[in-house]
N, CA, C and O atoms as a Tinker XYZ file with bonds, in Angstrom:
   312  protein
     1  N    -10.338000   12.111000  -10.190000    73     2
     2  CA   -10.252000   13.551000  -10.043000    64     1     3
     3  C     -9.104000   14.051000  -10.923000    63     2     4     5
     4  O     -7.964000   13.587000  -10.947000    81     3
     5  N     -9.578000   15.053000  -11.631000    73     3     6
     6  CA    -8.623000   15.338000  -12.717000    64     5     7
     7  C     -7.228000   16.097000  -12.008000    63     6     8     9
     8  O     -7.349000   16.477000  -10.844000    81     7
     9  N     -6.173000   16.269000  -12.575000    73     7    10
    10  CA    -4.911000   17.039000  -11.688000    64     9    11
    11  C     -5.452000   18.237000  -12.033000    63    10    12    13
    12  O     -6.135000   18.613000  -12.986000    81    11
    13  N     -4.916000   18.865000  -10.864000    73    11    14
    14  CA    -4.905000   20.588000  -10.754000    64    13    15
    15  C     -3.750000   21.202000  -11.578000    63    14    16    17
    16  O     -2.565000   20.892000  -11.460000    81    15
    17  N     -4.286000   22.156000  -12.466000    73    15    18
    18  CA    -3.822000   22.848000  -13.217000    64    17    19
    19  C     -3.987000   24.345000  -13.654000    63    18    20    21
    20  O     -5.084000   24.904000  -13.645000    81    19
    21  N     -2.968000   24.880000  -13.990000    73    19    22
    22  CA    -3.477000   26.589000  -14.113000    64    21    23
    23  C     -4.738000   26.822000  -14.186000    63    22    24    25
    24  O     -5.332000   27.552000  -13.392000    81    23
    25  N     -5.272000   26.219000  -15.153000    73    23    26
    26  CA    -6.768000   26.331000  -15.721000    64    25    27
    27  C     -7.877000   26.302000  -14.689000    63    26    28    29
    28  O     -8.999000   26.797000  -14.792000    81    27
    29  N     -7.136000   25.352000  -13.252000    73    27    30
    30  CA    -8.522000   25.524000  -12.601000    64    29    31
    31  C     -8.182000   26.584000  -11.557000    63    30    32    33
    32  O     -7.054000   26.874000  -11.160000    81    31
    33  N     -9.545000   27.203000  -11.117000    73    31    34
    34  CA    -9.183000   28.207000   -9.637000    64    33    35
    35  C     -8.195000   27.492000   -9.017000    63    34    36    37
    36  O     -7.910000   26.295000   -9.067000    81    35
    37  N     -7.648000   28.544000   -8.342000    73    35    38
    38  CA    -7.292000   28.145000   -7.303000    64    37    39
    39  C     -7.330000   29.365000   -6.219000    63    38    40    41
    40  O     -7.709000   30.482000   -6.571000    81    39
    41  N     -6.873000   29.062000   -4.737000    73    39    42
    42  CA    -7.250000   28.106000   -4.700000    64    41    43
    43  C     -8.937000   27.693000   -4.595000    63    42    44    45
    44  O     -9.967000   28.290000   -4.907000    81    43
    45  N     -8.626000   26.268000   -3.948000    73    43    46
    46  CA    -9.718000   25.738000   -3.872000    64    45    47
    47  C    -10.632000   26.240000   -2.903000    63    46    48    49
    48  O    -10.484000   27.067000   -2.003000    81    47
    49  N    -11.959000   25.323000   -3.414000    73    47    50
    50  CA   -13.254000   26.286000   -2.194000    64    49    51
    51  C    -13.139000   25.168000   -1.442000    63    50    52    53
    52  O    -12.623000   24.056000   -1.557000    81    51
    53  N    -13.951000   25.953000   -0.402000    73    51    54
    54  CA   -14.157000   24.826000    0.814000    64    53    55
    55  C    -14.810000   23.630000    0.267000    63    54    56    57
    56  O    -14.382000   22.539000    0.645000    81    55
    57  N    -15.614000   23.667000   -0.423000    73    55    58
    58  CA   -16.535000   22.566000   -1.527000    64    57    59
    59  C    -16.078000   21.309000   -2.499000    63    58    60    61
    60  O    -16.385000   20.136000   -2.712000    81    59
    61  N    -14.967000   22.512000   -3.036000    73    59    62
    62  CA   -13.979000   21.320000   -3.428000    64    61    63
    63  C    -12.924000   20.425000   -3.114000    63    62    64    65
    64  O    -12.354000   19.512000   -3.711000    81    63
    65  N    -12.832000   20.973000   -1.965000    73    63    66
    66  CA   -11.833000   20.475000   -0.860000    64    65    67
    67  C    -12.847000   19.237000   -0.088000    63    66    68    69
    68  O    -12.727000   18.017000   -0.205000    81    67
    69  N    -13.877000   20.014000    0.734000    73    67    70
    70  CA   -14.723000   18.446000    0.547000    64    69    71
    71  C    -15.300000   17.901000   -0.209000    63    70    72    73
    72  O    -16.227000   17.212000    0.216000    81    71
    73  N    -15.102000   17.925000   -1.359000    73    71    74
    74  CA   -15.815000   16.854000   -2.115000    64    73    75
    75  C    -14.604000   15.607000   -2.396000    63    74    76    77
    76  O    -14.599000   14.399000   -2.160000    81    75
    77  N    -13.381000   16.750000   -3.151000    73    75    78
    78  CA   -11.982000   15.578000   -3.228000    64    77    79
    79  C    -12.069000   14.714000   -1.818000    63    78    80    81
    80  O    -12.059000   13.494000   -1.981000    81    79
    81  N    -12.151000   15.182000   -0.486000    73    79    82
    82  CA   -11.837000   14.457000    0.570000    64    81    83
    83  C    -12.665000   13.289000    0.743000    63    82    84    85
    84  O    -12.326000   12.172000    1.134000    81    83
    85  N    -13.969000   13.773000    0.341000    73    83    86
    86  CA   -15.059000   12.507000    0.482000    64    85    87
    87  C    -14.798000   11.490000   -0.448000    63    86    88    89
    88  O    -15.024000   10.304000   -0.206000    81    87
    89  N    -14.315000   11.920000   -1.537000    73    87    90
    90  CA   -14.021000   11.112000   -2.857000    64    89    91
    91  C    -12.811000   10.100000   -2.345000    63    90    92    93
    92  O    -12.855000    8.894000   -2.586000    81    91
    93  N    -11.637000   10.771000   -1.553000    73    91    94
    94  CA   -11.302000    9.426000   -1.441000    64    93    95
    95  C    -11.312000    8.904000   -0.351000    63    94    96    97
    96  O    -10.807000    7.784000   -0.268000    81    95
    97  N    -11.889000    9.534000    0.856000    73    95    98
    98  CA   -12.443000    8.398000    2.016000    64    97    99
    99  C    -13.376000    7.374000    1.350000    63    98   100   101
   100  O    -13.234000    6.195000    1.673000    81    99
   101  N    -14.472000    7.766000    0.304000    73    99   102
   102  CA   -15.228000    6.308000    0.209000    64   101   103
   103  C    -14.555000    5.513000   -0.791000    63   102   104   105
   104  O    -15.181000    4.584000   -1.301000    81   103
   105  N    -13.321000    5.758000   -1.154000    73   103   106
   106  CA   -12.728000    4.893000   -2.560000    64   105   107
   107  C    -11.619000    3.882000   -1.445000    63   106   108   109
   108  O    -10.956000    2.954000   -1.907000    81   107
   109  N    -11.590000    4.200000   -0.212000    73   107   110
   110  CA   -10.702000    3.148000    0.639000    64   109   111
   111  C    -11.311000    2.010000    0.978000    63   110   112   113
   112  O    -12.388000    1.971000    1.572000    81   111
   113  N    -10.672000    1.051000    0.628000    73   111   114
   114  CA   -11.286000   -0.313000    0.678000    64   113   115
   115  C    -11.079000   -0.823000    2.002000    63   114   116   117
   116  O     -9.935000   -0.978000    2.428000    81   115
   117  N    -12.237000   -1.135000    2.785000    73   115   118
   118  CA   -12.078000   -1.678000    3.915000    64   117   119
   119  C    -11.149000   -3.082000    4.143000    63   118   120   121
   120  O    -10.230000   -3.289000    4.935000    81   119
   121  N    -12.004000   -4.297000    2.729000    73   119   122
   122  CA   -10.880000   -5.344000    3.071000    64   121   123
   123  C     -9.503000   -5.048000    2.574000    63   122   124   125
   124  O     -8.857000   -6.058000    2.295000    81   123
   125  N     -9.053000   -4.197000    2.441000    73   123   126
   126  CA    -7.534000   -4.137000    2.654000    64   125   127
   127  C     -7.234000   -3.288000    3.663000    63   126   128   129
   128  O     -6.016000   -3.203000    3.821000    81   127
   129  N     -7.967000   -2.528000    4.520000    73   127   130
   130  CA    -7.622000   -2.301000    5.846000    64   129   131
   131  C     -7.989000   -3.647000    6.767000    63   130   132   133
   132  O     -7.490000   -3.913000    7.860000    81   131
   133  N     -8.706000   -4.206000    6.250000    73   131   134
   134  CA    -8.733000   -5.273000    7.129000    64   133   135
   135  C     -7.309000   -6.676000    7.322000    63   134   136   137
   136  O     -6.732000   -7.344000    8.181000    81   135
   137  N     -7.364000   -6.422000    5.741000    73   135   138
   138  CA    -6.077000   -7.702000    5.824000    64   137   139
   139  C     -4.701000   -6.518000    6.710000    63   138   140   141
   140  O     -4.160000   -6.911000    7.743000    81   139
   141  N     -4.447000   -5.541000    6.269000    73   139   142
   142  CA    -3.210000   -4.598000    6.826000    64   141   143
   143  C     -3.239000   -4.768000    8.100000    63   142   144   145
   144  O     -2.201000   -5.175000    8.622000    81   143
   145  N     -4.391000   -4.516000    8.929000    73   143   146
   146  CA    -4.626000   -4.930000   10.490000    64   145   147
   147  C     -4.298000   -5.885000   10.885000    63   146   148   149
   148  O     -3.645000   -5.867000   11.928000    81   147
   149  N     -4.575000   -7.067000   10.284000    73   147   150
   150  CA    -4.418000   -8.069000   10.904000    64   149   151
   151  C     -3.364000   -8.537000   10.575000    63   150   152   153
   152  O     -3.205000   -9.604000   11.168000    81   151
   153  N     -2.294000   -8.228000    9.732000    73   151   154
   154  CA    -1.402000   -8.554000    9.424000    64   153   155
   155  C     -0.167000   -7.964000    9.856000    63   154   156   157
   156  O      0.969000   -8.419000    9.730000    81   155
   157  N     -0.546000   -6.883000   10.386000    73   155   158
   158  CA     0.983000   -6.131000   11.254000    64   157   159
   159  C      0.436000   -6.301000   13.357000    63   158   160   161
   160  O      1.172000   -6.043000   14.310000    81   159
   161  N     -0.973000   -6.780000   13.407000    73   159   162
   162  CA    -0.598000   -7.166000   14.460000    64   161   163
   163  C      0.064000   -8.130000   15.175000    63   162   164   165
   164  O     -0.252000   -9.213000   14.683000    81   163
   165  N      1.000000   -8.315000   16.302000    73   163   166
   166  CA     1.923000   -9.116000   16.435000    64   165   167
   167  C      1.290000  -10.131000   16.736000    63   166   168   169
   168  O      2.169000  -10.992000   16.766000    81   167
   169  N      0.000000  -10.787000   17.070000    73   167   170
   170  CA    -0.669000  -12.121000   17.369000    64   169   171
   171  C     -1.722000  -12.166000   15.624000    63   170   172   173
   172  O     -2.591000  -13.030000   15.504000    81   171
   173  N     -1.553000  -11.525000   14.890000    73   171   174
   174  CA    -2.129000  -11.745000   13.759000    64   173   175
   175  C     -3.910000  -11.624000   14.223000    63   174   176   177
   176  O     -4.622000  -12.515000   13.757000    81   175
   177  N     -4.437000  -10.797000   14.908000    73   175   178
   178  CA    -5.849000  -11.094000   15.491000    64   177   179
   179  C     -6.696000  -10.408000   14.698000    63   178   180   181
   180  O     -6.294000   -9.266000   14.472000    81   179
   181  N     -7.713000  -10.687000   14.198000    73   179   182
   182  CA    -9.004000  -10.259000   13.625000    64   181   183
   183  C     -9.136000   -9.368000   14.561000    63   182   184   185
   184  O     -8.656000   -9.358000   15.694000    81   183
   185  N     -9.972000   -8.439000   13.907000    73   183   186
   186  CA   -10.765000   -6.829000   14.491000    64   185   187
   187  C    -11.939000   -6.210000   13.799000    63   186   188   189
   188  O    -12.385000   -6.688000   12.756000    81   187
   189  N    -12.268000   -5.516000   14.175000    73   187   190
   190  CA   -13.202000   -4.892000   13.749000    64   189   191
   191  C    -12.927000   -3.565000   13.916000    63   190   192   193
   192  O    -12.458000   -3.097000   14.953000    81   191
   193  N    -13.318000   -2.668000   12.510000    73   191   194
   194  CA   -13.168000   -1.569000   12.296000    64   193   195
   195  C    -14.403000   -0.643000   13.226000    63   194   196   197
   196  O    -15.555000   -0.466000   12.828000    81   195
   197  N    -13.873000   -0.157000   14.453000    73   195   198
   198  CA   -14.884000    1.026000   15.537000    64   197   199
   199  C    -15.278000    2.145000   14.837000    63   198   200   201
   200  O    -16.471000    2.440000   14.909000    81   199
   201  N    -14.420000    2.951000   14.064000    73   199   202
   202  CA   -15.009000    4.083000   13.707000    64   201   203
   203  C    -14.203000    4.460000   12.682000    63   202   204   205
   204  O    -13.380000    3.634000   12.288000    81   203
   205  N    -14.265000    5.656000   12.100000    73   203   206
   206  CA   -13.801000    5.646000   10.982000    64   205   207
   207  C    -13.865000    7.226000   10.718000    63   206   208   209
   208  O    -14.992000    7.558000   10.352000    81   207
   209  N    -12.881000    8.376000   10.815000    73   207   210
   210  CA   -12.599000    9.850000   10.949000    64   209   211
   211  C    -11.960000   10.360000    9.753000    63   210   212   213
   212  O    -11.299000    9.528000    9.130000    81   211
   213  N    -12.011000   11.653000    9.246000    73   211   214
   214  CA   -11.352000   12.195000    8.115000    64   213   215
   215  C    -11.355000   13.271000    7.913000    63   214   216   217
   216  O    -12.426000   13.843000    7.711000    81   215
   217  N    -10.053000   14.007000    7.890000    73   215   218
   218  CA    -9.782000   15.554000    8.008000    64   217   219
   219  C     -9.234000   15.668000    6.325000    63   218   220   221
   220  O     -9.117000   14.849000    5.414000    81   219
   221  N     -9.077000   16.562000    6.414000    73   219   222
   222  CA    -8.486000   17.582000    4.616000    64   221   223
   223  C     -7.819000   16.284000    4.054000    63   222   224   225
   224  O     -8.150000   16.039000    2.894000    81   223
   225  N     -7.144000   15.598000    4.502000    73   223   226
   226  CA    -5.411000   15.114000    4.377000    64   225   227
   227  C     -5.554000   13.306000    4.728000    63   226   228   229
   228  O     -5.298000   12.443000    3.889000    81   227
   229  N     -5.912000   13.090000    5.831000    73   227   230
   230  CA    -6.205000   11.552000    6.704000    64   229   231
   231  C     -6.682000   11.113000    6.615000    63   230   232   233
   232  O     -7.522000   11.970000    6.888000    81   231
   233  N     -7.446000   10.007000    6.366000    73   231   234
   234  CA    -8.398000    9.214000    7.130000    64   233   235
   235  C     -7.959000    8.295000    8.132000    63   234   236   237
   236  O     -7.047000    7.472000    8.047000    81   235
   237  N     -8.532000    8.477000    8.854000    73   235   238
   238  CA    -8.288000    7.191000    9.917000    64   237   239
   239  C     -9.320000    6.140000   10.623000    63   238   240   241
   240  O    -10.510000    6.345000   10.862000    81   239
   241  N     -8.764000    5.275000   10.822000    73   239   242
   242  CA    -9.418000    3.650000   11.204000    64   241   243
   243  C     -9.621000    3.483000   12.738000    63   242   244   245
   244  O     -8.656000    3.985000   13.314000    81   243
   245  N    -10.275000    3.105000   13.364000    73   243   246
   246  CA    -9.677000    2.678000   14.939000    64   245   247
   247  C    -10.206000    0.938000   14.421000    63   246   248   249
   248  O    -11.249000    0.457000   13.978000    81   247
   249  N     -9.100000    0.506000   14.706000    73   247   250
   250  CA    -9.477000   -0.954000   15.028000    64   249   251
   251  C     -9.485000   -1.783000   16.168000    63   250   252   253
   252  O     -8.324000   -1.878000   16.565000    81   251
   253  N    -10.145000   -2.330000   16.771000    73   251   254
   254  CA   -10.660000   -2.871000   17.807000    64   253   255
   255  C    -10.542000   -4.476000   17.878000    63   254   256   257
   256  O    -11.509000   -5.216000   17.695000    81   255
   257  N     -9.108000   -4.968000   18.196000    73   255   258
   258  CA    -8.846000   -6.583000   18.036000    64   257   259
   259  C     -9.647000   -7.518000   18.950000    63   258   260   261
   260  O    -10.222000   -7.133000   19.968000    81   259
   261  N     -9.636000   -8.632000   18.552000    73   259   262
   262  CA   -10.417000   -9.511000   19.257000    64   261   263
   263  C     -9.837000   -9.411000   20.833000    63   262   264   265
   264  O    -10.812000   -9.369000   21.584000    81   263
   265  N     -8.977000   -9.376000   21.345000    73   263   266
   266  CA    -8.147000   -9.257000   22.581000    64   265   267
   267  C     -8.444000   -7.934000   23.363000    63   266   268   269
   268  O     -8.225000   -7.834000   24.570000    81   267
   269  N     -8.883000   -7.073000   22.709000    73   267   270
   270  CA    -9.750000   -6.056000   23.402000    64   269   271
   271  C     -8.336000   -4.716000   23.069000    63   270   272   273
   272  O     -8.457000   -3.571000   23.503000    81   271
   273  N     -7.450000   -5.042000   22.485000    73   271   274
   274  CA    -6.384000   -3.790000   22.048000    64   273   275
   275  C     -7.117000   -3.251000   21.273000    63   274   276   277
   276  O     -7.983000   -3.853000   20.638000    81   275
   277  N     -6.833000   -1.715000   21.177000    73   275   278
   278  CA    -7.116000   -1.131000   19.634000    64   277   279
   279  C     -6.242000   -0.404000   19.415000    63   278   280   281
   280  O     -5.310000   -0.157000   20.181000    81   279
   281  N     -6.553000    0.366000   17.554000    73   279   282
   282  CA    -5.176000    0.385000   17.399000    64   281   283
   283  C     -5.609000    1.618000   16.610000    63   282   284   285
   284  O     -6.764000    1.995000   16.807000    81   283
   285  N     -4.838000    2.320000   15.725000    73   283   286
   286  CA    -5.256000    3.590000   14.652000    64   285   287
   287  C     -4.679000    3.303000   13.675000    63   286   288   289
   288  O     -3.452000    3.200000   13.675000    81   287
   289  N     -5.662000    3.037000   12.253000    73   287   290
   290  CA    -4.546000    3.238000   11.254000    64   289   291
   291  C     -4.987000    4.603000   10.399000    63   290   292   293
   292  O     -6.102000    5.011000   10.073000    81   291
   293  N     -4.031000    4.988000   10.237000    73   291   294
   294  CA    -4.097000    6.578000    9.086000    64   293   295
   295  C     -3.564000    6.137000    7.769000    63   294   296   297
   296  O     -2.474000    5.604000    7.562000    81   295
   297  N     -4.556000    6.458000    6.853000    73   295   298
   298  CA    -4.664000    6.404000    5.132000    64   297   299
   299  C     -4.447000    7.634000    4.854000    63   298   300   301
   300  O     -5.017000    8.499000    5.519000    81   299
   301  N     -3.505000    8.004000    3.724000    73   299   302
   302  CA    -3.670000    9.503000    3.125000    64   301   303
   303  C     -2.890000    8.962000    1.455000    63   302   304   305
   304  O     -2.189000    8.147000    0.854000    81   303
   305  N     -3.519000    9.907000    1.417000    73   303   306
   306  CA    -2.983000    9.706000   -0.599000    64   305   307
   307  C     -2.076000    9.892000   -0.732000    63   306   308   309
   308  O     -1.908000   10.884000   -0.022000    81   307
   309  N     -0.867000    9.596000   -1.326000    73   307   310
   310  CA     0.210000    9.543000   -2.021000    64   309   311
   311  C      0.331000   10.443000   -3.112000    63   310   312
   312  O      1.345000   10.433000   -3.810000    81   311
């Protein structure tokens, strides 16, 4: 996605706002939410990703460990 610049409207439409958002919810790579999960939990436990949510700004993960905890992780762009 190119940077925003004088040149383009602003602001943005609702359209382009979801499209950037969709653009980078599907560019998040699951196996590296997967290794991140399992790697900051304190028994190191495999999970499975439950669902998967995304507003303007967030995305977020629910992960669901083998032990029956779950947990939230939130992605947002930098």
């Amino acid at each position: 996605t190119p940077a925003i610049t004088l040149s383009h409207a602003w602001p943005l439409t609702e359209d382009q706002i979801y499209r950037r958002s969709d653009t980078f919810f599907r560019s998040i790579d699951e196996d590296a939410i997967r290794e991140l999960g399992t790697q900051y939990h304190v028994n190191k436990l495999e999970f499975k990703i439950e669902a998967r949510y995304r507003g303007s700004f967030n995305s977020c993960f629910v992960l669901k460990f083998t032990d029956g905890t779950k947990r939230v992780m939130r992605v947002h762009p930098t």
